[in-house]
N, C-alpha and C positions, 0 to 999 in steps of 0.2 A: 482541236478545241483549245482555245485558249480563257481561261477563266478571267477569274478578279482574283490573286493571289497575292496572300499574308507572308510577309516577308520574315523571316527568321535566321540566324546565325547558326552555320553547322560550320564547325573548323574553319573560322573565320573564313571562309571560301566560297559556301553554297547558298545562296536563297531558295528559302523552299515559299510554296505560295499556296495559298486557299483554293481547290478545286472543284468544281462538280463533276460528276462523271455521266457520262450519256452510254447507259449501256444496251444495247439494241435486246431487247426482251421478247419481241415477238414483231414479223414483218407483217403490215396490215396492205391489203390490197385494197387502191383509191376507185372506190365505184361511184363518186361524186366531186366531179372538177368545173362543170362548164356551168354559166350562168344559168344555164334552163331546166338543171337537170342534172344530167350523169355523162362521163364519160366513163364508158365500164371496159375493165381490162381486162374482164374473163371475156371477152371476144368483142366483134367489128374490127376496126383498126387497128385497135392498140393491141391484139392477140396476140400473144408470144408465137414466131414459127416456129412449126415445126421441128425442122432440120437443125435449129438450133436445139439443143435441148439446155443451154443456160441463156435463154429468153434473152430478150432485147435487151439494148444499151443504155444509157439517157440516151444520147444522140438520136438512137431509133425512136425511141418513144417519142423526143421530141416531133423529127422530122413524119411521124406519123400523124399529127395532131394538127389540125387547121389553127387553132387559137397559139399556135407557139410558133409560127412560118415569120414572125420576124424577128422571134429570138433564133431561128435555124440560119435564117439570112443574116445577122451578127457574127454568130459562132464560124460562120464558114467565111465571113468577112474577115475575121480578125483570126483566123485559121488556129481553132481551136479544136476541131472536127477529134485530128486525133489523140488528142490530149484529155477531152470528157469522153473516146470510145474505149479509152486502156482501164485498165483493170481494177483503178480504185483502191478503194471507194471511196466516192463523193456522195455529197451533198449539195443537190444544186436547189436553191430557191429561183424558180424560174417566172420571171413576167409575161403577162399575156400579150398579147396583140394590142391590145387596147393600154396596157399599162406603159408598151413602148411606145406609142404614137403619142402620149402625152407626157413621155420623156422626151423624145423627138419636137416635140412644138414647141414646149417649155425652154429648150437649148436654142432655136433656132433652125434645127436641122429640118430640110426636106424629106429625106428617107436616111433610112442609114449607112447607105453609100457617101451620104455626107458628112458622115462621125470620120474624124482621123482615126485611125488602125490604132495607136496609141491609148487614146483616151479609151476607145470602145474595149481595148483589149484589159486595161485597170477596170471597167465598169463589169464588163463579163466577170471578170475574177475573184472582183468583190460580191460575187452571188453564189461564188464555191466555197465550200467545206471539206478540204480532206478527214476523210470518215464516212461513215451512215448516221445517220442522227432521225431516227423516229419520233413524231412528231410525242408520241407517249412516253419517249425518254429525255426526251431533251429539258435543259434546266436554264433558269436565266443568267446570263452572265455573255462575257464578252469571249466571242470566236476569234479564234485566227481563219481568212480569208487567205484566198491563194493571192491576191494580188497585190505585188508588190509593190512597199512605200520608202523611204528613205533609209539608203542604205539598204537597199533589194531585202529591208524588213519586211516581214508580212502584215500587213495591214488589219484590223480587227474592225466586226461589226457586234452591235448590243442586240441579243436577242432575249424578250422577253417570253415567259409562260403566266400565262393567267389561265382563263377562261381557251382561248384559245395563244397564238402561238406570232409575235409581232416582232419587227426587225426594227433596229434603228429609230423606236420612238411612235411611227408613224406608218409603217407600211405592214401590211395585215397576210397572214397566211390563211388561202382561201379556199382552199383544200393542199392534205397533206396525204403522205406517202404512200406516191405513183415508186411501187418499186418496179427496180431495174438489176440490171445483171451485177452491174459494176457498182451500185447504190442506190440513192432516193432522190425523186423529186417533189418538193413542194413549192406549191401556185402560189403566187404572190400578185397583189394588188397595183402595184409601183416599182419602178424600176430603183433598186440602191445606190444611189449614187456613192461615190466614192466617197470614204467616210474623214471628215475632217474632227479635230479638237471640239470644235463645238458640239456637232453630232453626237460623238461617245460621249459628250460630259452629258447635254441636255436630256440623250436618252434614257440615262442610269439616275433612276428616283433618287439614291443617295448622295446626287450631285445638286439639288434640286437648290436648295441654298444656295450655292455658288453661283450656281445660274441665277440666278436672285439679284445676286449682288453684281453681277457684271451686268447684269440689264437695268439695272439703277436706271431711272429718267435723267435725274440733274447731276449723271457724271459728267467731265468734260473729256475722258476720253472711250472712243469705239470701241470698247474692249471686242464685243463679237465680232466685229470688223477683223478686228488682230488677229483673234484667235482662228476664223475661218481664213487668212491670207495663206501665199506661199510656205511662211516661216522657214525652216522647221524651227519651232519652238518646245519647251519642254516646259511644261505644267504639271507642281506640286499641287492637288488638286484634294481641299479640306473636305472631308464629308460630313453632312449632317449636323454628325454629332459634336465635329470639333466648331464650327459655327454656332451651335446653342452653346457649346462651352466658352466660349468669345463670350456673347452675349450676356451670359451668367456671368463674368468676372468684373464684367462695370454696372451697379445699379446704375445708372441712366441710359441705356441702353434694353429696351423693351425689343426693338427691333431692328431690323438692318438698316430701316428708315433714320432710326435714332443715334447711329454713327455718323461723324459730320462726314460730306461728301469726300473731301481733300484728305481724310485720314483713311478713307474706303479706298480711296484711289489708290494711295502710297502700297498700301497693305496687299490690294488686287498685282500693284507691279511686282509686288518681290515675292509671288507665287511662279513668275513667269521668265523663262531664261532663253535664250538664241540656243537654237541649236536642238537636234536629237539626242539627246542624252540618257540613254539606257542606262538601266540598272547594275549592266556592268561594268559603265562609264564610273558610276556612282559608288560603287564597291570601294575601289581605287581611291576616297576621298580628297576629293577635287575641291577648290575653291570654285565657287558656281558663280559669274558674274550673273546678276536681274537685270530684270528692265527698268528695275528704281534706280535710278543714277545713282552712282556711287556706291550702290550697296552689294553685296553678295551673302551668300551661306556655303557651309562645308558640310559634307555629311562626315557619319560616322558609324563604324558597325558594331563599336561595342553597346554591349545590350540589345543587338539587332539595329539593321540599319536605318541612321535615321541622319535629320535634317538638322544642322548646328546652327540656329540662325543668330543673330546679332543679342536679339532679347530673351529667346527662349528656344524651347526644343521641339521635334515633333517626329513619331515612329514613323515610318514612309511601311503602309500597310497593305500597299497592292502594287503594283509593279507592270512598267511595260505595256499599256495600254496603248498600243498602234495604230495613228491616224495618219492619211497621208502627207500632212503637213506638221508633223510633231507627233509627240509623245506625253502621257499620263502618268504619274503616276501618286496616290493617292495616298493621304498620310492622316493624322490621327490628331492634329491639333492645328490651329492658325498661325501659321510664324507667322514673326513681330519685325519688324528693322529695326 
């Protein structure tokens, strides 16, 4: 589990970060997965053997289940078989049948024999969780995924708790934990595609602003285009509350509308740098060239680590948010050039 973590100063050395904890309080057994109904694991199919007495695997469970024989034909495509049978524990968010064939149309692909091993092996992995994570413990906030992104980092998805239990903004958990020997699985609506800059920002409410202002109509540049390309890029990324605090410090400014576009623009560039630049990169206080020509910032760790930009300052409040084309990381004020 990888959170949203608040960065702090221990012996100039260590960042500590805001956590939620997921601790497995009680394993519920899924007596309702399939659209019609039930699939019940006190017996038919899915009945734990016998001979086993530490019950099935995910693997088994999968490969027991008619609505999961194209996520078994992936796994064993992209020869993951013995990797989700060992010991764990995971979390796998698993798509159905139906959720892959319109992952598969949507790409292009005929079946899944025509995903490269590559790509399908990053999309399998971005639907693991090392851990158990019940659906009754689990809390919102950003995972680390087994699949790895730049710099064999581990790549992160946003998983919210409401009502029920969503990935990524938009894909729905549609029943939750089929336990297993070696951990849990829950049903999911859509396949997760591999998670980009955009993704993590747009999914997490407290980015909702940001997203806001990079989707301007009358910018003149593609910022989502940017941010969803190869990059890696690395995105100080203002939440919320540092965006109404912009807005509070110029009366003519009511709303994001009311900044001229060409000072949104400048401002949107020097949030954003070339490169994967982790928080360990950052410790070290590096000069950070932007994508505003000319401009750069420096961080700094006294007072905790933060962002020295040209005009002002800003705490860097969560760290390390892993997309496979860059990196997040989330700070407390809008630097200025």
């Amino acid at each position: 589990m990888k959170p949203f973590r608040f960065v702090y100063l221990v012996l100039m050395l260590i960042v500590m970060g805001f956590s939620f904890s997921c601790t497995k309080e009680q394993e519920i057994t899924a007596t309702e997965i399939s659209s019609d109904g039930a699939i019940d694991f006190r017996g038919g199919r899915g009945e734990p053997d016998a001979s086993d007495p530490q019950g099935p695997t995910i693997v088994d469970i999968a490969v027991s289940l008619p609505d999961f024989s194209v996520l078994v034909d992936a796994v064993v495509r992209a020869g993951l078989v013995d990797a989700l049978s060992a010991a764990g524990p995971y979390t796998v968010f698993a798509p159905t049948n139906d959720a892959f064939d319109a992952f598969l149309s949507a790409n292009g692909f005929s079946s899944i024999d025509d995903v490269p091993v590559d790509l399908l092996t990053t999309v399998l992995t971005t639907h693991v969780l090392a851990g158990e994570f019940f659906a009754a413990n689990i809390s919102t906030g950003y995972f680390n995924t087994l699949a790895a992104g730049p710099g064999a980092t581990q790549t992160d998805i946003y998983v919210q708790k409401t009502s029920g239990v969503s990935i990524n903004g938009n894909i729905n958990v549609i029943a939750a934990d089929v336990d297993a020997s070696n951990g849990v699985i829950h049903v999911i609506d859509a396949v997760i595609a591999p998670s980009d800059i955009v993704t993590l920002a747009a999914s997490n409410p407290n980015f909702s602003i940001l997203v806001e202002a990079l989707t301007r109509p009358d910018l003149s540049i593609d910022f989502i285009g940017a941010l969803s390309g190869a990059g890696p890029l690395t995105v100080v990324a203002p939440t919320n509350d540092a965006f109404i605090n912009l807005l509070n410090s110029n009366p003519a400014w009511n709303s994001l509308n009311d900044i001229p576009a060409d000072v949104l623009e400048s401002v949107l560039l020097y949030h954003v740098a070339g490169g994967n630049l982790t928080s360990s990169f950052l410790l070290r206080s590096p000069q950070v060239n932007t994508l505003l020509s000319g401009s750069s910032w420096t961080t700094s760790i006294l007072g905790g680590l933060r962002v020295v930009a040209a005009s002002n300052t800003a705490g860097i409040i969560a760290t390390d948010v892993q997309a496979q084309n860059g990196v997040i990381h989330a700070i407390d004020t809008v630097i200025l050039p």
